[in-house]
C-alpha positions in Angstrom: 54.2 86.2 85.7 55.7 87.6 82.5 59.2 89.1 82.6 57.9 92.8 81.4 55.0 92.5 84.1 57.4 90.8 86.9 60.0 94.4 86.5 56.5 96.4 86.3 55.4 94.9 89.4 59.2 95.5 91.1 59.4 99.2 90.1 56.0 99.9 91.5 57.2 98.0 94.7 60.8 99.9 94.8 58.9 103.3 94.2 56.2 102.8 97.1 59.0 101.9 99.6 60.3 105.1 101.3 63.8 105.2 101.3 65.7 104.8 105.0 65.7 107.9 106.5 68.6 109.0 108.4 69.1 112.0 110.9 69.1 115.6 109.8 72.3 117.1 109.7 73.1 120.6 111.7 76.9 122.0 112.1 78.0 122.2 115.0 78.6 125.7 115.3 75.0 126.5 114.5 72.5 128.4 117.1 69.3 130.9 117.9 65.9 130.7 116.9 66.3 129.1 113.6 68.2 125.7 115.1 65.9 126.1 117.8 62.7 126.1 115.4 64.5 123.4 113.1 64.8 120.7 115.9 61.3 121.6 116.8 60.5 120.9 113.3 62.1 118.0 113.1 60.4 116.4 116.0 56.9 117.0 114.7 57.9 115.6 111.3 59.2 112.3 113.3 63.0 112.3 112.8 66.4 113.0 114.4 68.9 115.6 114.2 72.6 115.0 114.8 75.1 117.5 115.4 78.2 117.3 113.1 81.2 119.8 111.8 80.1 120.7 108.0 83.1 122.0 107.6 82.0 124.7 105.8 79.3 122.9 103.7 76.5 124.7 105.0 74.3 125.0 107.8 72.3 121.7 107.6 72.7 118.7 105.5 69.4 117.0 104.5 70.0 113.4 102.6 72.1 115.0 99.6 71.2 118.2 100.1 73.5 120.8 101.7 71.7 124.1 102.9 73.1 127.2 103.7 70.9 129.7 105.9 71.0 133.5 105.6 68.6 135.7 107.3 67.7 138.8 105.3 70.3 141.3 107.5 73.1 138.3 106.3 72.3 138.1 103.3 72.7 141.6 102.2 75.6 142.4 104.2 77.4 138.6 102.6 76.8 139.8 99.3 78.3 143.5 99.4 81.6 142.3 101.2 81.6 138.6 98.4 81.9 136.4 100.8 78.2 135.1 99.7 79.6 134.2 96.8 82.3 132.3 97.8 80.4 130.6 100.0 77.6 129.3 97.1 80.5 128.5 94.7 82.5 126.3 97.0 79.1 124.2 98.0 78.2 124.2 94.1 81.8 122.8 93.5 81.7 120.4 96.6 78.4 119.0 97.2 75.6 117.5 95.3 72.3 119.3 95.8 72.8 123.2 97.3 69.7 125.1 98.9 69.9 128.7 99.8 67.0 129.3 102.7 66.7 132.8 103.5 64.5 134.3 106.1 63.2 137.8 106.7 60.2 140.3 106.4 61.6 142.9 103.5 59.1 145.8 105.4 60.3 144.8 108.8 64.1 145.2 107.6 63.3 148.7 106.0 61.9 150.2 108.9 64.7 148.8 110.7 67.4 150.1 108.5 65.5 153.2 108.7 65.6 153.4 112.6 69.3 152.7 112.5 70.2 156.1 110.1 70.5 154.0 107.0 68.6 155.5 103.7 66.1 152.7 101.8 63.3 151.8 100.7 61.4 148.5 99.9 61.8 148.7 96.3 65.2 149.1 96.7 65.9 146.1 99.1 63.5 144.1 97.2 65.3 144.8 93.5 68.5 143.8 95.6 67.1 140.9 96.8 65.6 139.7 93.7 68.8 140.0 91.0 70.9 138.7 93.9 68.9 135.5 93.4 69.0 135.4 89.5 72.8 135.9 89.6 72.9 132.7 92.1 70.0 130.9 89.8 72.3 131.6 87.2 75.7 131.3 88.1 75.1 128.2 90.3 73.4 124.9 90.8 71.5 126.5 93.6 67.7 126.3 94.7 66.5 128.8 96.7 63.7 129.5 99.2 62.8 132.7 100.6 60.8 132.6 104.0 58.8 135.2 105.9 60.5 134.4 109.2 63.0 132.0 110.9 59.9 129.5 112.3 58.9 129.0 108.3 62.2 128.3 107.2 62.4 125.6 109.8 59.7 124.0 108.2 60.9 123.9 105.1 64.6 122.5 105.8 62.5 120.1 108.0 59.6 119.1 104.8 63.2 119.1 102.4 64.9 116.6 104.8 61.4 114.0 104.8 60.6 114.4 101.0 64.5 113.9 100.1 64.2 110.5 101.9 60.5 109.5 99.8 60.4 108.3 95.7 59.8 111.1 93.4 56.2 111.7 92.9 55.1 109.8 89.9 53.4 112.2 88.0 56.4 114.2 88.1 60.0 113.6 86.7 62.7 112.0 89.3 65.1 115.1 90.3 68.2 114.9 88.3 71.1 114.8 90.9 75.0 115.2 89.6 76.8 111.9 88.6 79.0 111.0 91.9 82.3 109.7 91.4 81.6 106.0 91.8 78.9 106.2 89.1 81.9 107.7 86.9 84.0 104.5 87.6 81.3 102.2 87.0 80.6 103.7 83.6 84.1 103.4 82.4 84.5 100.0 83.7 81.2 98.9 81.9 82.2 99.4 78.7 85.1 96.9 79.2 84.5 93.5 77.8 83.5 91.1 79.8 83.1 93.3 82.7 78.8 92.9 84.0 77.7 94.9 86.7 78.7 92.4 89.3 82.1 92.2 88.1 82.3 96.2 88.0 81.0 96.3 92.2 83.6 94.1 92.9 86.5 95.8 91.6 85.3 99.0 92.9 85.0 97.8 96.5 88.3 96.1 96.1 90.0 98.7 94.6 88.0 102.1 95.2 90.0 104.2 93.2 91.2 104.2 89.3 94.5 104.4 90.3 94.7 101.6 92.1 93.7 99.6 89.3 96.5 99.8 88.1 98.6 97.8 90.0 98.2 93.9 89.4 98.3 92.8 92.5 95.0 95.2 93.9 93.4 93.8 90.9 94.3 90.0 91.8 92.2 91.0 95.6 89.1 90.8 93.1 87.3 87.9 93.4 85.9 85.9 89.5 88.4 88.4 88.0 91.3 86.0 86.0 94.4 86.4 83.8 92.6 87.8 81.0 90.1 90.4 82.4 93.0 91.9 84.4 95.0 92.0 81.4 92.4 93.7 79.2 91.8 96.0 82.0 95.2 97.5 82.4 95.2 97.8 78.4 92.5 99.8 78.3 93.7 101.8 81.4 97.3 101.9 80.3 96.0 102.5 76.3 97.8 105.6 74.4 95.6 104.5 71.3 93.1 107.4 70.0 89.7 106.6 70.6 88.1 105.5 67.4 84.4 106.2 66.5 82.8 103.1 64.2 79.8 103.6 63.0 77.2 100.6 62.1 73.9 100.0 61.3 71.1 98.0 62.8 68.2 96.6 61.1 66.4 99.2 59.4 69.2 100.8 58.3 69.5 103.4 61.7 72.7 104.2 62.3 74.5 103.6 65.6 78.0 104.6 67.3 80.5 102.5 68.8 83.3 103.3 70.2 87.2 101.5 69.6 90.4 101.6 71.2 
């Protein structure tokens, strides 16, 4: 088989394999109808739930994804006293996929504002609703579902957790997820000659963080890395040089950047 047909063939393979799927996540401190409803989900979609401490990251964690849960009441009442807010912008800063799920009938909270003294109205509540989530769409990182009731939410964090574990459909693009910190490190080490992406797993797992690569002696714990890689690795690390921008041309004349210490 041709080289070009061979990685064809392996793509197709890798994309038709579903990814290991591991146990939905739900904090510890979580309980009612909709953690009832969620491990019901779960069940009937074939996979285990673990409780865990989130520490603050949300209600449920789904592969990547981190989900808070509001009912409609929550929601309202989180957003006039901020703490909403805070709560969106520390998962936006400290995880890597955030879903806001929020469940609730707007007519059934109206009449029961109503009952309780409070004047409203559905457009009102709706109009709140609605610019709460464009300020959130806007501000943050953050997809969010709206659900009529707690038992439809629970299918949806349940449907999120088994599609987050399956290859992107093909006719669509792959979901663009934030660069972690080890695909940061492996980018930087890259560009070092001589370094190939064996070369680059090694020294990560030996040394984990950037910092440590700067002491010899971590870097000597990295196996088919000698004298002279090590050497050119703490230049570049240790490098006060200004980065300078070369540019050269390829065949055809199109021009190309390259980067020099």
């Amino acid at each position: 088989m041709r080289p070009v047909l061979q990685a064809v063939r392996e793509y197709q393979i890798e994309e038709e394999d579903e990814v290991k799927r591991g146990p939905l996540v739900i904090d510890s401190n979580e309980r009612g109808p909709l953690h009832d409803a969620v491990v019901r989900a779960a069940a009937r979609e074939g996979f285990d739930v673990v409780k865990e401490h989130l520490q603050g990251m949300g209600d449920y964690k789904a592969g990547n994804a981190n989900i808070e849960c509001k009912s409609l009441p929550d929601l309202l009442s989180s957003s006039y006293s901020g703490h909403l807010m805070r709560q969106i912008e520390n998962l936006d800063a400290n995880c890597e996929r955030v879903f806001l799920v929020v469940h609730g009938d707007v007519a059934k909270y109206v009449a029961m504002s109503k009952r309780q003294g409070r004047k409203t109205s559905f457009s009102k509540v709706m109009n709140q609703m609605l610019g709460l989530f464009a300020r959130l769409s806007a501000d943050f990182d953050c997809h969010i579902y709206r659900a009529k009731d707690h038992t439809e939410a629970a299918m949806f964090i349940a449907k999120l957790h088994s599609k987050m574990h399956k290859p992107a459909s093909r006719h669509g693009a792959r979901a663009v997820t934030r660069t972690s910190t080890n695909d940061v490190r492996a980018d930087m080490l890259i560009t070092v000659p001589g370094f190939g992406p064996e070369l680059v797993n090694k020294t990560l797992e030996a040394c984990g963080s950037i910092e440590e690569m700067l002491y010899p002696e971590s870097l000597k714990q990295v196996r088919g890395m000698g004298t002279t890689l090590r050497k050119r690795l703490l230049d570049v690390l240790t490098s006060e040089e200004p980065v300078r921008v070369q540019k050269t041309y390829g065949r055809g004349g199109n021009e190309h950047d390259g980067a020099q210490g």
